[in-house]
C-alpha positions in Angstrom: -209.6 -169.7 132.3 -209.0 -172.3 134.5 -206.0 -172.9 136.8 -204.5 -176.7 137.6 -201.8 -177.6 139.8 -199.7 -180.0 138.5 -198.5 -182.2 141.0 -194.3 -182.9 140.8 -191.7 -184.0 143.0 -188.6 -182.3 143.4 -185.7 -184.0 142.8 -181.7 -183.6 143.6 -179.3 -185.2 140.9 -176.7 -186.7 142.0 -174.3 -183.4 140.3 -175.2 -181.4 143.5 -172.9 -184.0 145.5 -170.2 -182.3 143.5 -171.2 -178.6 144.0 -171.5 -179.5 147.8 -167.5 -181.0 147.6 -165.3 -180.7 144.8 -166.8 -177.2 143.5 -167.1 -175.9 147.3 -163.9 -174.6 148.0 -161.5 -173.1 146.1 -158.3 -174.4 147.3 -158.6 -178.0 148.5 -156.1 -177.8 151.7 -159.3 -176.3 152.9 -160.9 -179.1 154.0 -158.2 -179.7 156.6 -159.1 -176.6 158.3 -162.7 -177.6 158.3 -162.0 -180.7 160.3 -159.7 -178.9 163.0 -162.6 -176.6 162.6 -165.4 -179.5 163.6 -162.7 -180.5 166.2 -162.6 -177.3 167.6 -166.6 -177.5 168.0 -166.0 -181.0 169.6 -163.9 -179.8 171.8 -165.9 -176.7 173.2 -168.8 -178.8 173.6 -166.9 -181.3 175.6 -165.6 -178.4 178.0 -168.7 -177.2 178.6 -169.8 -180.7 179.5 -167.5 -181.2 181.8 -166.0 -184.4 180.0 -162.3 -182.5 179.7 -160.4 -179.4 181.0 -159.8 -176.6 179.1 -155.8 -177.5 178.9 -156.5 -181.6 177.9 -158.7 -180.0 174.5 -156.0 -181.1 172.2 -156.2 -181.8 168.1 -154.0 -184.1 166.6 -152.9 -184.1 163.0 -150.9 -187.3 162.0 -149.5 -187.0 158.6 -148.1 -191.0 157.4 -144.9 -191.7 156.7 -145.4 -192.7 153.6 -147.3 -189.8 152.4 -150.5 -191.9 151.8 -152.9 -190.5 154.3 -153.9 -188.2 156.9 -155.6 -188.8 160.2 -157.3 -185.8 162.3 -158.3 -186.6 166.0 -160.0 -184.7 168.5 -160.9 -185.7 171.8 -163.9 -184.3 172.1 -167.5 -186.1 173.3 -167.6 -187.6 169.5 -171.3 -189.2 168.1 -173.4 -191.0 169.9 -174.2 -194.8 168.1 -177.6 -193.6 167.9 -177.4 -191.0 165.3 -173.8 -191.2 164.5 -174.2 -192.3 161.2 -177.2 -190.2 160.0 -175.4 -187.1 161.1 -172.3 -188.0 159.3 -174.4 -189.5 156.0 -176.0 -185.9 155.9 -174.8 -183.2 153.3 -176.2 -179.8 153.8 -177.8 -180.7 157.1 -176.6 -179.3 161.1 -178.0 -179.3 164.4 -175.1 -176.3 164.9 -176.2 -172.6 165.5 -173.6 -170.0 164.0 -174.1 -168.0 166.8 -172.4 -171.0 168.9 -170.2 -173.2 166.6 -167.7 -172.5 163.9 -169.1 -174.1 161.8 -172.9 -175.1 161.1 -174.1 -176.1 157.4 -173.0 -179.6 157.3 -170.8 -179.7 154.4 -167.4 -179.2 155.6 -166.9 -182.7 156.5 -167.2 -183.9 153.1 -164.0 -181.6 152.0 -161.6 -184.1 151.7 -163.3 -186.3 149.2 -161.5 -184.3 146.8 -158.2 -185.4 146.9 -158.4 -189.1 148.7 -160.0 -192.5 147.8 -161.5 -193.4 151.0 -162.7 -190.6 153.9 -163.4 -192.5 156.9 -165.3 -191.4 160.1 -164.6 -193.1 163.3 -166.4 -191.5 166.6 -167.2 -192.5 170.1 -168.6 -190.7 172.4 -167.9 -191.4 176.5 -170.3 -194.2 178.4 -171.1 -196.2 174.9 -170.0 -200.1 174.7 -169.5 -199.2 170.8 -168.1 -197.0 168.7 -168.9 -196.0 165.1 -167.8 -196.4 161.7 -169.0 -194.2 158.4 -166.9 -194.8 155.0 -167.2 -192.5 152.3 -165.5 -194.5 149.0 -164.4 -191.1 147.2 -163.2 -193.2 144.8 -166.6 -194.3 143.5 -167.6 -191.4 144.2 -165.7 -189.2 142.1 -165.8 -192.2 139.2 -169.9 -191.5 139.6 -169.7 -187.8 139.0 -167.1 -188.1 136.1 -168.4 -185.1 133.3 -167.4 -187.9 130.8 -170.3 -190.1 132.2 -174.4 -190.4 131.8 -175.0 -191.0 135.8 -178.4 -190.6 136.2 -179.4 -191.6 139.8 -180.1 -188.7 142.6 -178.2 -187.9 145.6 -179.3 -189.4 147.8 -179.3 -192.8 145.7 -175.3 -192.4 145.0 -174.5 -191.6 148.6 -176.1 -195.0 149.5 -174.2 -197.0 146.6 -170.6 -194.8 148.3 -171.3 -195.1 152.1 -170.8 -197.9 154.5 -171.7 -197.4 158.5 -170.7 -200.0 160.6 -170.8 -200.5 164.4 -167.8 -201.9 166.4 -167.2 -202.8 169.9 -165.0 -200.7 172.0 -162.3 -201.6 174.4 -162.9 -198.7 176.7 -166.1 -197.3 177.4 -164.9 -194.0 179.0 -162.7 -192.9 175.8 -164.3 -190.7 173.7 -162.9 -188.8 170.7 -163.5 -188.5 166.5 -161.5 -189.4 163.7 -160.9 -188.2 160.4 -159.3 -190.5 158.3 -158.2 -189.7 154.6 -156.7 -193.0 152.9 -155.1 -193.2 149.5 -154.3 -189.4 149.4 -155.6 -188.7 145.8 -154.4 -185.4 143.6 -153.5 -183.8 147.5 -152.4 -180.3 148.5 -149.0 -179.3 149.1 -150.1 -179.4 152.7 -150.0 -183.2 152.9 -147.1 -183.8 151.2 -144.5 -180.8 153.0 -145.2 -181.4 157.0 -143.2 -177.8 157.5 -146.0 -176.5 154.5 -148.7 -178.0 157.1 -147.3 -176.5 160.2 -147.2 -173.4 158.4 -150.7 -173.4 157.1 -152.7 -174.7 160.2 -150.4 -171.9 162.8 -152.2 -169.3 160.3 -155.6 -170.4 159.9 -156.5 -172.8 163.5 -157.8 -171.2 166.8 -154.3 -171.3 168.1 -152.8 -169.5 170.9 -149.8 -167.3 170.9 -146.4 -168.2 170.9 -145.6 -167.4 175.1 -142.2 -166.0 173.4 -144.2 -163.6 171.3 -143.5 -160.1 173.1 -146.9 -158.5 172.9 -149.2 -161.7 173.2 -150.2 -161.6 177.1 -151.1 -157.7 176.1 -153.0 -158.6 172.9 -154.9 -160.9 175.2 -155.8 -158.8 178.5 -156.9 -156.0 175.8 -159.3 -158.3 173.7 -160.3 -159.2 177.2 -161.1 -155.9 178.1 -163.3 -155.4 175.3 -164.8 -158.6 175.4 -163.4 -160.5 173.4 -162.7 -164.0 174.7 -159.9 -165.7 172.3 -160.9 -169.3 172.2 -158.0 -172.0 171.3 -157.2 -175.4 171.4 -153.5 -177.4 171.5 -153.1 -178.4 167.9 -150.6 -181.1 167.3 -148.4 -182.1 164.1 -146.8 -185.5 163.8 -144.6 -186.5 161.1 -144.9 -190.3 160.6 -142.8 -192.1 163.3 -142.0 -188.5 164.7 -142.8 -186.9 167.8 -145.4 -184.0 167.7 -145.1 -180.8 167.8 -147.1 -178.2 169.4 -148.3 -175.4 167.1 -148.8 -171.8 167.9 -149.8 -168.5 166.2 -146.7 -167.4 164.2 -146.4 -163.8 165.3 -143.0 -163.2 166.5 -141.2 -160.1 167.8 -139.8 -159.3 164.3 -140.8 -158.6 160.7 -139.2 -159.6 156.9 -139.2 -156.7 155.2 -137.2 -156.0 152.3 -133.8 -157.8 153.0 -133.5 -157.7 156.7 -136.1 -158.3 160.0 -137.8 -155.5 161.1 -138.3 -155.4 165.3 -142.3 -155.0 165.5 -142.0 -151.6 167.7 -146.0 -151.8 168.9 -149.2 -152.7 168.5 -152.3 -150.9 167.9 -155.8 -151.7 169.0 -158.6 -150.5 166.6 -162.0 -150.7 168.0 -165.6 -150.9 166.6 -167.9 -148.3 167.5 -170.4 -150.6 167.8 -169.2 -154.1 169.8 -169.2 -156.3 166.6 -165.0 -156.4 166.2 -162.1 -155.9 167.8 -158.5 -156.7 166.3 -154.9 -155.7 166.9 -152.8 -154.3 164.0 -148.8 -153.9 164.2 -146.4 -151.4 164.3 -142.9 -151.1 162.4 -140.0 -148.4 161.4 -139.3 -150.0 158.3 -141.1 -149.1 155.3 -142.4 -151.4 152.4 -144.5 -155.3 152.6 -143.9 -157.8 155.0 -142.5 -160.7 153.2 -143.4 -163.5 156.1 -145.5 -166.2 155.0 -148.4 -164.2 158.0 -148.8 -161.0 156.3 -151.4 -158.8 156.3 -154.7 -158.6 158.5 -156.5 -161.4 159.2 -160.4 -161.7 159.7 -161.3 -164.3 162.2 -164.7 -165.8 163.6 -164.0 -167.7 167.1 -160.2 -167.5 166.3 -160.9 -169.5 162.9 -159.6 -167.5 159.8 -161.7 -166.4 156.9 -159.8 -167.1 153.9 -156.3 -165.3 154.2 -155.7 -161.9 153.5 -158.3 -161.4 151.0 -161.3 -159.9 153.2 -159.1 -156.4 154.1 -157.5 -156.5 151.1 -159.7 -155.6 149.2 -161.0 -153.4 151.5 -158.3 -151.7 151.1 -158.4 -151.5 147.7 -162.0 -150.2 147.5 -163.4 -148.1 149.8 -167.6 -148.1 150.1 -167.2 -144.8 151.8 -165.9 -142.8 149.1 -166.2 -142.6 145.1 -162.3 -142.5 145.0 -160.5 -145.2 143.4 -157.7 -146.3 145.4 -157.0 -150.3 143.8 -153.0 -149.0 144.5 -154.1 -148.9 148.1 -154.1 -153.1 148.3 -150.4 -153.2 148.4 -150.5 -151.5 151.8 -152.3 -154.2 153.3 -148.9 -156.4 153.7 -147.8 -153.6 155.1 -148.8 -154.6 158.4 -149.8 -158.0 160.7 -152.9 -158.4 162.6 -156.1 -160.0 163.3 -159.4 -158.7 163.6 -162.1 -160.7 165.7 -165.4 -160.2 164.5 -168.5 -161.6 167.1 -170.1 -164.1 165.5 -173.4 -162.4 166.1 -172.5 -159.9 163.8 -171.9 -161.6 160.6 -172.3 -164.7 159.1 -169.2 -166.6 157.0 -169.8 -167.4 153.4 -170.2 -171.6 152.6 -166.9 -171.2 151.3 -165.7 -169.6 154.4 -163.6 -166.9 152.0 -165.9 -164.3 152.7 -168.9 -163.1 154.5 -172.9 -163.4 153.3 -173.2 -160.2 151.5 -175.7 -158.9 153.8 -176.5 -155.5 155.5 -174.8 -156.4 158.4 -171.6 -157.1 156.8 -171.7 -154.0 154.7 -172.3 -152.0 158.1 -169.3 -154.1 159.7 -167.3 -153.5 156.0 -167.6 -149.7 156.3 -166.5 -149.4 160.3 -163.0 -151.4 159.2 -162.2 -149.4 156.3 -162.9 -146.0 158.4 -160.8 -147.4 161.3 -158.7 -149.9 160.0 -158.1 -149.5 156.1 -158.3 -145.9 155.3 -155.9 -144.6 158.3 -153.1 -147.5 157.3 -153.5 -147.0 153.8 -152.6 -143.7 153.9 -150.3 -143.6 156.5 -148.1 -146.4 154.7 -148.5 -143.9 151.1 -147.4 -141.1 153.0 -144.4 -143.7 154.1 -143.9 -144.7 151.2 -143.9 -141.7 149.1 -141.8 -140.6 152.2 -138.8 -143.1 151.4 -138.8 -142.5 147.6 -137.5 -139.2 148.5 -135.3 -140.4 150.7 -131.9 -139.2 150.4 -130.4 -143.1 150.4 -132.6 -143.7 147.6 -132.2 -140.6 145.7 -128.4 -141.2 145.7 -128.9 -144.6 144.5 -130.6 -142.9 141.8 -128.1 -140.5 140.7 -125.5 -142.8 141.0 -127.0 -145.6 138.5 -127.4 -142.4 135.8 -124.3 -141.6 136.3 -122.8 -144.9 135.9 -125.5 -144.6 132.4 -124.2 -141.1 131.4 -120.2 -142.6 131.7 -120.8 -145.7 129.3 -122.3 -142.7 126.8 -119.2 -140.6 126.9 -117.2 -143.3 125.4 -120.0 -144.6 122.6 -118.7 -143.4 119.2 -122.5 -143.4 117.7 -125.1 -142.5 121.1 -128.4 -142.9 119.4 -131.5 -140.1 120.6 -133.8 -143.6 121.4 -130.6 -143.8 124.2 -130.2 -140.4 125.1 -133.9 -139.2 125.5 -135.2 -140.9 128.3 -131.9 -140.6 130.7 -133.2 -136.8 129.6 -135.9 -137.6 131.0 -135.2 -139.2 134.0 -132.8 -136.1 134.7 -135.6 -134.0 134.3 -138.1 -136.2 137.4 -134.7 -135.8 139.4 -134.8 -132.3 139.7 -138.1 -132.8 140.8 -137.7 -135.6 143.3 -135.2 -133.3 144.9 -137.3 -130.4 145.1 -140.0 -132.2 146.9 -137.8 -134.2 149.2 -136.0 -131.0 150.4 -139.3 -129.1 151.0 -140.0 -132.6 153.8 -136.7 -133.1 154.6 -134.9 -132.8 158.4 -132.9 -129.8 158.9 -129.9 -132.1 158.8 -130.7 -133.4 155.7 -130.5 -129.9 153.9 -127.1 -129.8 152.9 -127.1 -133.2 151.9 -130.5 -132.8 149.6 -127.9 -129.4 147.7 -125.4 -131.5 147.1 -127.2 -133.8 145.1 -129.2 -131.0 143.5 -125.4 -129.9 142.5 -124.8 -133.4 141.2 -127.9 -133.9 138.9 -127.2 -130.8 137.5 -124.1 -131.6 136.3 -125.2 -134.7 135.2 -127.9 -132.8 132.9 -124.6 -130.6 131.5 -123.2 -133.8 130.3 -126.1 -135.2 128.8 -126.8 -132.1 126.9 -123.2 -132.1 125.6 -123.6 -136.4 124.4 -126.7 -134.8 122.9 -125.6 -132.3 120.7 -123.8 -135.2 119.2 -126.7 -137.2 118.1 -127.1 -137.0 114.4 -130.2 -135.2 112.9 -132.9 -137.5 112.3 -134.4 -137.1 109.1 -138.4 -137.4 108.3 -138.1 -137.5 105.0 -138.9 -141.7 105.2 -141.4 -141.5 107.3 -143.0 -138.2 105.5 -142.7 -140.4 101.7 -144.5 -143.5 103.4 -147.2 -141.5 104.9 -148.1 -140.1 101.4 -148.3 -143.0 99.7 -150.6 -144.8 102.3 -152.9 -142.2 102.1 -152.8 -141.6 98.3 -153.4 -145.5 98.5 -156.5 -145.1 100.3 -157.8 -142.1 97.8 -157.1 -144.8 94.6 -159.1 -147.4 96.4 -161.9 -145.0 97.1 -161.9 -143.4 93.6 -161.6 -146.8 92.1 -164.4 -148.2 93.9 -166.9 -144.7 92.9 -166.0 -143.4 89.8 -167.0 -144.6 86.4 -164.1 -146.6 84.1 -163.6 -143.3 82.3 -163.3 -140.6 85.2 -161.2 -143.3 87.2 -158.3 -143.4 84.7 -159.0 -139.1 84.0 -157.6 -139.0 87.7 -155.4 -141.4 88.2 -153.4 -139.9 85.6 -153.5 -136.4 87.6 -153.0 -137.7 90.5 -149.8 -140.0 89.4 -148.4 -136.6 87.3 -148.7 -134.3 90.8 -148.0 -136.9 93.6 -145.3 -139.1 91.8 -147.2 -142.1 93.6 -148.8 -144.6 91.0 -152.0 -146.9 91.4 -151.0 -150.4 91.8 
């Protein structure tokens, strides 16, 4: 048998333009923390050059009056005119190492194609007489990829037909800088419409630094110091149209919203990993139950940059890879708490999405070491809590005092019904236990107070076993006739369908005499 190579040549359609964009992320305010992301990159690179001090690293985001575009700068050392253009043409391709930069596949910078009609590069970087010009027409673009269509050209052919690069001359050959430009906002986030929604966004998810009013920030920082940690950040700046801007920063504050009031934020905790790869800082409250501020929960962050939201220790909390228990009730406790954790990015590499992590070894390693230190011990401390306050005496009163406000209406109903009286029975019945637990926990001077409501439910049990002796006898007999004549119904059909003519009318004619139930 003979073997022959067949000779092909591989070839990308132009769909995979749309994989690499529009079906990348699944939210599309995304794409603005890629380009504070590529900013942030600019920026570090730029320090390390030399070009600009560590406080003049600033990122500007410049939402337009009119709410039809956005415009992200960054003064950082930009794109030289050489290759300018081919780097920015390129989808899918990086001369970033994750090890160094935030990010480093080369698709991020496409993100906002999805929801404007023109995404416009402009970069310059310091020394150069010209500056450069890259215009993706989204518009087209999108129009191209329409499922409605029969586009059959490749990738790299549509990206020619959508991009124009251009070179201009530049007024100042010392300024250098790049510039994100979204035109003819298309479809956009709530982010670009709300400038207090944007604030709110990019403080959660941009390498910020913390609010100097924030109590515990210059501690959070000498500790992550101590373990090596070095929290990188850059001056972020929102301007509202003709507005001035304003200077963003972490949104940690000295309080908490939980249930109806704010909470003081009484410490801070420091978990650890045993082996190097994270280190994070988790808060402490008295309150009990979810934070309700828009930063809850535990954050996971690569050089200060979130992944995702609260999704990564949520559901780590939710499902341990250390035991076989289930514990899916478990996620709730994770908005029990604030935090971040920092995780090195040696250690684990972000997903394309940036949601999540490459599910690797090395992330199920790093997975394990945050739900033994982080996940487990705060889930279970916040049940303990939590069971804690449902036997609360305040709560336990609030109980007793909505059935007895239920058991009061029933004295005065001429007709109570059992479907009405049953299941405030019932909920007597868990009181009595609720008691009994909470005054086997309870202070010393919370005794008495735990009797006394013993003595209360029990009366209230007395008066609902009095309405109940009122509740007329319910009768079966309905129920009892219907349930005979659906099964003597099934026996006709059955007979019908196996006897002969003959034997089928012998017993339907017994059947009829004994039951009283006739064959339709």
């Amino acid at each position: 048998m003979t073997e022959t190579i067949v000779p092909f040549e591989p070839r990308f359609g132009a769909f995979v333009i749309e994989s690499l964009t529009f079906g990348m992320y699944g939210e599309s305010r995304n794409a603005i923390r890629e380009y504070v992301q590529n900013g942030f990159d600019s920026l570090r690179q730029a320090i390390e050059d030399g070009l600009i001090q560590p406080d003049e690293a600033r990122v500007d985001v410049e939402m337009d009056a009119d709410r039809k575009g956005l415009t992200i700068l960054d003064n950082g050392g930009g794109l030289r005119t050489e290759n300018a253009a081919s780097v920015l043409a390129a989808i899918g391709a990086s001369n970033k190492d994750y090890r160094n930069n935030a990010g480093f596949r080369g698709i991020g910078r496409l993100a906002g194609i999805v929801f404007c009609d023109k995404l416009i590069f402009t970069t310059k970087a310091p020394g150069q007489k010209q500056y450069t010009k890259v215009v993706f027409d989204a518009a087209m673009l999108r129009a191209k990829l329409s499922p409605d269509g029969t586009y059959e050209k490749d990738a790299a052919e549509t990206l020619a037909e959508c991009v124009t690069a251009t070179r201009h001359d530049a007024e100042d050959t010392n300024k250098h800088y790049f510039k994100v430009r979204l035109e003819g906002l298309y479809n956009p986030p709530d982010e670009c419409l709300d400038v207090d929604a944007m604030r709110t966004y990019l403080s959660q998810v941009a390498p910020l630094p913390y609010d100097p009013a924030f109590q515990f920030a210059e501690q959070i920082q000498q500790r992550a110091r101590d373990a090596g940690f070095n929290l990188e950040s850059i001056r972020l700046f929102v301007k509202d149209g003709e507005g001035l801007p304003v200077e963003l920063f972490k949104p940690y504050v000295d309080t908490l919203a939980v249930k109806h009031t704010r909470a003081p934020m009484t410490g801070v905790d420091y978990p650890v990993s045993p082996t190097g790869r994270w280190w994070g800082w988790t808060s402490r409250k008295r309150a009990s139950g979810a934070v309700k501020d828009p930063w809850k929960g535990i954050r996971v962050r690569i050089r200060n940059i979130q992944i995702d939201d609260t999704k990564v220790m949520r559901e780590i909390f939710a499902e341990s890879h250390l035991v076989d228990t289930p514990r899916s009730s478990y996620s709730r406790f994770a908005d029990w708490y604030v935090g971040e954790i920092f995780v090195d990015p040696r250690a684990a590499i972000p997903n394309a999405r940036r949601d999540g992590f490459e599910e690797n070894q090395a992330w199920e390693s790093m997975r394990n070491e945050l739900d033994e230190k982080i996940a487990t011990p705060l889930g279970k401390q916040a049940y303990r809590t939590s069971k804690a306050n449902q036997l609360s005496v305040e709560n336990i009163t609030k109980a007793l005092t909505a059935l007895g406000e239920a058991v009061a209406l029933l004295e005065v109903e001429d007709a109570p019904t059992a479907a009405i009286v049953e299941p405030l029975m019932e909920e007597t019945a868990l009181l009595r236990k609720r008691i009994a637990s909470a005054i086997t926990i309870a202070e010393p001077e919370e005794i008495n107070a735990l009797e006394a409501l013993a003595v209360r439910r029990g009366e209230l049990q007395r008066r609902l076993e009095i309405i109940y002796a009122k509740v007329p006898a319910h009768s079966c007999d309905e129920e009892i006739g219907q349930a005979i004549e659906d099964t003597m119904g099934l026996l006709y059909k059955a007979f019908r369908e196996r006897l002969a003519p003959h034997e089928w009318q012998r017993v339907k004619a017994i059947v009829s005499e004994i039951t009283g139930v006739r064959s339709d």
